[in-house]
C-alpha positions as CSV (number, residue, x, y, z in Angstrom):
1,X,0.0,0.0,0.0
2,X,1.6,3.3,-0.8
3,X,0.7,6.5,0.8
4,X,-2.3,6.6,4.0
5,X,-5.6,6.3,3.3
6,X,-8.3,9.2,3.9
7,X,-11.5,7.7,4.0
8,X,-13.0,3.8,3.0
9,X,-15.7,4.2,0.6
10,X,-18.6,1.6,0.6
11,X,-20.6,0.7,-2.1
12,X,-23.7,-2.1,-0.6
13,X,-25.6,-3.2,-2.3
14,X,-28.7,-5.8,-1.8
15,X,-26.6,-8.9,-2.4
16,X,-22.8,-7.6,-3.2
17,X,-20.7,-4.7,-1.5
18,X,-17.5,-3.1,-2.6
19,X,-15.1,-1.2,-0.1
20,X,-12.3,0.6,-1.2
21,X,-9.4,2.5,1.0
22,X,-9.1,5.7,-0.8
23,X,-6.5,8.4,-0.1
24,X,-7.6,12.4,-0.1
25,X,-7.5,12.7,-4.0
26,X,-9.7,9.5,-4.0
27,X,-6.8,7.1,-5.7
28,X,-7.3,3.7,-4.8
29,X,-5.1,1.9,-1.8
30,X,-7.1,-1.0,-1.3
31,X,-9.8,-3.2,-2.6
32,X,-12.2,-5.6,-1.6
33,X,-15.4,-7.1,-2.9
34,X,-18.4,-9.7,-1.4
35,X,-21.6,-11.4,-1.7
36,X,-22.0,-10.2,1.7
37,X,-24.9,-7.2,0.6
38,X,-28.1,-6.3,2.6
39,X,-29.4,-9.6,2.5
40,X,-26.4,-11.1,4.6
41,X,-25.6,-8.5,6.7
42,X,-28.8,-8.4,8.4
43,X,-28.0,-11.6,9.8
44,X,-24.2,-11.9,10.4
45,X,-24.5,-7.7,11.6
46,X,-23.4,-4.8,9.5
47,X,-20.4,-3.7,11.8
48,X,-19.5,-7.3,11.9
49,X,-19.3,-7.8,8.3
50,X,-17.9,-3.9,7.7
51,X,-15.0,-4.7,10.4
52,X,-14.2,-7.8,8.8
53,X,-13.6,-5.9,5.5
54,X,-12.1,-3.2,6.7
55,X,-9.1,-5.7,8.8
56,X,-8.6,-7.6,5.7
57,X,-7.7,-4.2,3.8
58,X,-5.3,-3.1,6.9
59,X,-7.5,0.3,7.8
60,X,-6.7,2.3,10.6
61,X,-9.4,1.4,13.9
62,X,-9.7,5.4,13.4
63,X,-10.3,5.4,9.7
64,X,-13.7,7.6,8.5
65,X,-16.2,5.4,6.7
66,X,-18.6,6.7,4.2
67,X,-21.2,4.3,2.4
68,X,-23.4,4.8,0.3
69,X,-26.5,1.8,-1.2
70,X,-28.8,-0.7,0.2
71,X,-27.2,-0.4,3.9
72,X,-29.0,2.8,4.1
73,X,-32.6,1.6,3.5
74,X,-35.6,0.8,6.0
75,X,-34.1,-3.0,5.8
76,X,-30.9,-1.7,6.3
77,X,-27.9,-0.7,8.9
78,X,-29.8,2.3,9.6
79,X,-32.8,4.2,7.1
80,X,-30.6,7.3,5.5
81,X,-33.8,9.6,4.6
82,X,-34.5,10.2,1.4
83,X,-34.0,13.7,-0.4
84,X,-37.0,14.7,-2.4
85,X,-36.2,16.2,-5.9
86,X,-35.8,18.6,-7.1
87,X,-32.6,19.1,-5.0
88,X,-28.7,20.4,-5.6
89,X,-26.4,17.3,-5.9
90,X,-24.0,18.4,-3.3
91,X,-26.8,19.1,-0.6
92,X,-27.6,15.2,-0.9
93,X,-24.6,14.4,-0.1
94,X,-24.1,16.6,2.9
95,X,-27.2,15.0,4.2
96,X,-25.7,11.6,5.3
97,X,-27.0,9.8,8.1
98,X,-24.6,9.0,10.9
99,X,-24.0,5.3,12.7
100,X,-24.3,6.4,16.3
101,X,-22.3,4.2,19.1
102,X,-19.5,3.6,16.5
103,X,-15.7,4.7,18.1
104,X,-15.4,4.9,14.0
105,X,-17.2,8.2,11.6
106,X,-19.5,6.1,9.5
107,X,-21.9,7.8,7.8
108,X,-24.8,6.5,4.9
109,X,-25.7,9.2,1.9
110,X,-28.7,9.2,1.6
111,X,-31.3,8.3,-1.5
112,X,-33.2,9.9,-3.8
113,X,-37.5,10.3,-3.7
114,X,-39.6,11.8,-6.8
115,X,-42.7,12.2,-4.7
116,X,-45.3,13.2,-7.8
117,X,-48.1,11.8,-7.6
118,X,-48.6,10.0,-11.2
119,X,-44.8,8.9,-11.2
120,X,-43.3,8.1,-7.8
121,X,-40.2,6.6,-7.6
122,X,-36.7,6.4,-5.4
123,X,-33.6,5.5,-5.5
124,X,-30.3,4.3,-3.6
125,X,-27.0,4.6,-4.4
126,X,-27.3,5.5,-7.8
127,X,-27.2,9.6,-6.4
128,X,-23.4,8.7,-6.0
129,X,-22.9,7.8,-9.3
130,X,-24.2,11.4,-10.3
131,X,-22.1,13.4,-8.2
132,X,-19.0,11.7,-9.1
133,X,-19.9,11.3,-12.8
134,X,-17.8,14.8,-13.5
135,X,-21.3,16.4,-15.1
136,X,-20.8,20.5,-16.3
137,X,-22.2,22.8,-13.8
138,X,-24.2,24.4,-15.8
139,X,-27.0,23.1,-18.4
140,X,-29.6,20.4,-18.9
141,X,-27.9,16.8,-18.9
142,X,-29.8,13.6,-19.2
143,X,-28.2,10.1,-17.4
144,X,-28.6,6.4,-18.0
145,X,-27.7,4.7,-15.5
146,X,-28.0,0.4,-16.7
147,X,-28.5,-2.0,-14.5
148,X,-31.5,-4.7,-12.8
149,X,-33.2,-1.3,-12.1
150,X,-32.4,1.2,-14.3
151,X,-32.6,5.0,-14.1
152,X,-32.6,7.8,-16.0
153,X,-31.8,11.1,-14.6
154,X,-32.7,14.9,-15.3
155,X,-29.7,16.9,-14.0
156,X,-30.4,20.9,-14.3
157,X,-27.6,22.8,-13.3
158,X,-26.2,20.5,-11.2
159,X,-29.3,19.7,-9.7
160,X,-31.4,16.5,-9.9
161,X,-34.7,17.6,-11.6
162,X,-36.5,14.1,-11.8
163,X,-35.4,10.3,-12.7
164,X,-37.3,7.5,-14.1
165,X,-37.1,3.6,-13.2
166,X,-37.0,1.1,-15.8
167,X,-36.7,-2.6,-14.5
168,X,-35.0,-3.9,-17.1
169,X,-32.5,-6.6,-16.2
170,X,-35.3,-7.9,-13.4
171,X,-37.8,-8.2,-16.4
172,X,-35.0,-9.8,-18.6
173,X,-34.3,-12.6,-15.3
174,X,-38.2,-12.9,-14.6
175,X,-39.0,-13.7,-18.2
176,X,-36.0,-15.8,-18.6
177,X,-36.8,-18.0,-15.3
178,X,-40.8,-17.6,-14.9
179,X,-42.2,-17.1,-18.6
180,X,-42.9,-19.1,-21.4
181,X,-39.6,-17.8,-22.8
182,X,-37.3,-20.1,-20.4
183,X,-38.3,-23.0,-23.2
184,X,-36.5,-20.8,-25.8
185,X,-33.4,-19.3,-23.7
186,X,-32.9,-22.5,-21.9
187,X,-31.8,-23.1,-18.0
188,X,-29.0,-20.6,-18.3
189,X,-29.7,-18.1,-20.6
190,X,-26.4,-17.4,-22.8
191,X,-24.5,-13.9,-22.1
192,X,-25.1,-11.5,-24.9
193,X,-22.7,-9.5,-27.2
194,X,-23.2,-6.4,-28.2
195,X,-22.7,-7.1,-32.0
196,X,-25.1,-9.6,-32.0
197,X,-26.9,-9.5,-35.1
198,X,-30.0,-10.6,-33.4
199,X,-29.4,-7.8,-30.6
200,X,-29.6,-4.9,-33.2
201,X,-32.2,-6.4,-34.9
202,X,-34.8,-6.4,-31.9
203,X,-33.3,-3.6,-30.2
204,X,-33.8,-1.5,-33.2
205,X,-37.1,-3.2,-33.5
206,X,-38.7,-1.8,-30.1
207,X,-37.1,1.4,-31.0
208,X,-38.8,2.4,-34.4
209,X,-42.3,1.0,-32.8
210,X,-41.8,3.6,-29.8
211,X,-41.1,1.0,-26.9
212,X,-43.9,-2.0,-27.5
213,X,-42.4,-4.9,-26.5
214,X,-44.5,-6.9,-24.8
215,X,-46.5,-7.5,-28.0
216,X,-43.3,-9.2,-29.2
217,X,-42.1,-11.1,-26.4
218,X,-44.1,-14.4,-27.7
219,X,-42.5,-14.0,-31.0
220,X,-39.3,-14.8,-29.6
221,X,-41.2,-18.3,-28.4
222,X,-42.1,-18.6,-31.9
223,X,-39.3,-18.0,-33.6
224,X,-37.9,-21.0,-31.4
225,X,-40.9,-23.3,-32.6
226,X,-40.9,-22.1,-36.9
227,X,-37.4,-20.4,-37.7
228,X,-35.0,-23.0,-35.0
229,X,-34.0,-19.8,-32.9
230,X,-31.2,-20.8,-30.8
231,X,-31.3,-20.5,-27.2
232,X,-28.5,-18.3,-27.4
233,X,-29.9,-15.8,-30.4
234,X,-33.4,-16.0,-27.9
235,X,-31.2,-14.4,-25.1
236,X,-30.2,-11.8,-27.2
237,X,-33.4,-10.7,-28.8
238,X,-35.1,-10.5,-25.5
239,X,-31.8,-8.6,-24.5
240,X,-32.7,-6.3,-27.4
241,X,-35.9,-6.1,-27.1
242,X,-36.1,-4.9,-23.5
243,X,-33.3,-2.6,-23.7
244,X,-34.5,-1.2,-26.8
245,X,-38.1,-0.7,-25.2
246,X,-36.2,1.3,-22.2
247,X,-34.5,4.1,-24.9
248,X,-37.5,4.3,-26.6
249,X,-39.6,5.2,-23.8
250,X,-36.8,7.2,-21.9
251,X,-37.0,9.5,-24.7
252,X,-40.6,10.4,-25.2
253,X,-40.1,11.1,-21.6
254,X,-37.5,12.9,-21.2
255,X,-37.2,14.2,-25.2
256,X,-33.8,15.1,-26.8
257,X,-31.4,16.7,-25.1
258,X,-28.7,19.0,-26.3
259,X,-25.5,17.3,-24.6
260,X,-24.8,13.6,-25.6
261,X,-26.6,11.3,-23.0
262,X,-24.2,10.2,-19.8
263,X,-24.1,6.7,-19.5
264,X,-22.8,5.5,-15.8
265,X,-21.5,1.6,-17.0
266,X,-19.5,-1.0,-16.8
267,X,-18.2,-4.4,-18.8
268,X,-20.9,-5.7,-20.4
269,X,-24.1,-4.1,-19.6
270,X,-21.5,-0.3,-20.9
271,X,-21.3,-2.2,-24.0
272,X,-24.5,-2.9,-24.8
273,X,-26.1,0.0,-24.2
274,X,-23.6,2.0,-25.9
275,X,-24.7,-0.2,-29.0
276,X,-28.0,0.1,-28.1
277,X,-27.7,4.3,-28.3
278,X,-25.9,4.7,-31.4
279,X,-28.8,2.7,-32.5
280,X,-31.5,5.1,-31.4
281,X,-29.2,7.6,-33.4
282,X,-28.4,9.1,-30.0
283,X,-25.1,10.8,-29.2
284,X,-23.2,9.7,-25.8
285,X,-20.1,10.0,-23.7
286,X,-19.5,6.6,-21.5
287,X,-18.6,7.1,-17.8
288,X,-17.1,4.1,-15.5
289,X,-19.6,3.1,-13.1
290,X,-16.8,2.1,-10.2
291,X,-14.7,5.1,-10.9
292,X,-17.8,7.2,-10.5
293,X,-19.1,5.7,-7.2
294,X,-15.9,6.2,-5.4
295,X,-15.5,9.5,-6.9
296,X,-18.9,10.3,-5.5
297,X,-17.9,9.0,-2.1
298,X,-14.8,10.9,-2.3
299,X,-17.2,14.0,-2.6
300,X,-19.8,12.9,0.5
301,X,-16.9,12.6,2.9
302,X,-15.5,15.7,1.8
303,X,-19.5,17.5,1.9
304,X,-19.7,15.9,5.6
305,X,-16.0,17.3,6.5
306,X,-14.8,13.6,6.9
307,X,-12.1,14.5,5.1
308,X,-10.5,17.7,3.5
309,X,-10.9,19.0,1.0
310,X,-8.8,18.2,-3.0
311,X,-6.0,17.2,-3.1
């Protein structure tokens, strides 16, 4: 490890967390990552299971600890209130909740609420993302954000303005697992490429028909029983199809937008929606999901004067 460590940065999710020991400008000292999310720390004890990870990367018993995610929710270590839009991306940051008891500084960022009344929705650890995401200032800025729950963000002038949830990869696991469709994508549905020919074709299909897809889903059943689909090719039309369905309807609701869209990804899910973009005709700039979280949790300890300020 070179140089001391300013702060660890938790990302926890429902099943998987990621720690990091960061120094003040954010680099990375140390790494770990677990299937020890929400659903496990509620039984073996969040400080039990944070300790642990924090020994095994050699932090300080002093060290600050700034989370942000699932540990945060009503289920979770503590509830980190949610911050109801429209609201300045820095101030939801300086709002994190504090572990009380702890001889350590922990602290939870909290999430996000849109509380209109025809489209309520929330979100968790996705806030992070934004503020470390490096978006101008100034201007109107729209986000994707890919993932089993994806959003779509609003940013105004450095201030979230509204978000959208589109369930995309739980819909692609129900229907996989639960539907008629796990005859055509099999037990263990195939990972998809991006320059699948069969992902542009039914991504591009549910975006020139505005977002239909669930008129199409059986056709992918079909195409199985009269054209010998292969459980693989399946996997990637309903990969298509979905995603494709989630641009089209993210941009009737949110409409074009000046600056190329911001999309917060990594590995494969990055590359396939970066395809998926260029094939709405829309223009994009790719940002690193993991560098982005940390980045944000650089900027909450730094908001809630855990640490100093840059480097």
């Amino acid at each position: 490890m070179s140089g001391a460590p300013a702060v660890a940065a938790i990302d926890w999710g429902t099943t998987r967390l990621r720690a990091w020991l960061l120094d003040g400008a954010g680099q990375v000292l140390a790494e770990r990552r677990g299937d020890d999310g929400l659903i496990t720390a509620r039984e073996k004890g969040f400080a039990k299971v944070l300790e642990g990870h924090l020994a095994s990367m050699g932090a300080p018993e002093t060290l600050p600890v700034i989370i942000c995610g699932m540990a945060g929710s009503r289920q979770g270590w503590i509830e980190a209130p949610y911050v109801s839009v429209p609201a300045p991306i820095g101030a939801i940051l300086a709002g994190a909740a504090r572990i009380e008891g702890s001889s350590r500084d922990i602290r939870i960022v909290p999430g996000l609420a849109q509380r209109l009344a025809d489209a309520p929705d929330v979100m968790r650890g996705e806030e992070t993302q934004l503020a470390g995401a490096g978006l101008p200032a100034k201007g109107r800025h729209l986000v994707c954000m890919p993932g089993t729950h994806s959003k779509w963000v609003a940013v105004e002038d450095g201030a979230v303005a509204g978000f959208g949830t589109w369930p995309t990869g739980e819909l692609f696991s129900v229907l996989a697992a639960h539907s008629i469709l796990k005859h055509s994508l099999g037990e263990h549905p195939a990972s998809v490429a991006a320059d699948s020919a069969f992902f542009r074709q039914w991504c591009e299909r549910a975006l020139s028909e505005g977002g239909d897809v669930t008129s199409k889903l059986f056709a992918i059943r079909a195409a199985g029983l009269l054209q010998d689909l292969k459980s693989e090719d399946a996997a990637a039309c309903l990969s298509g199809l979905l995603i494709g369905g989630e641009i089209a309807s993210a941009r009737r609701r949110y409409g074009a937008s000046e600056a190329p869209v911001v999309l917060i990804a990594s590995g494969a899910l990055a590359a396939l929606y970066a395809a998926a973009l260029g094939f709405a005709g829309l223009a994009f700039r790719i940002v690193d999901a993991d560098e982005a979280v940390r980045a944000g949790l650089v900027e909450a300890a730094r908001e809630n004067g855990m640490i100093g300020g840059d480097a």
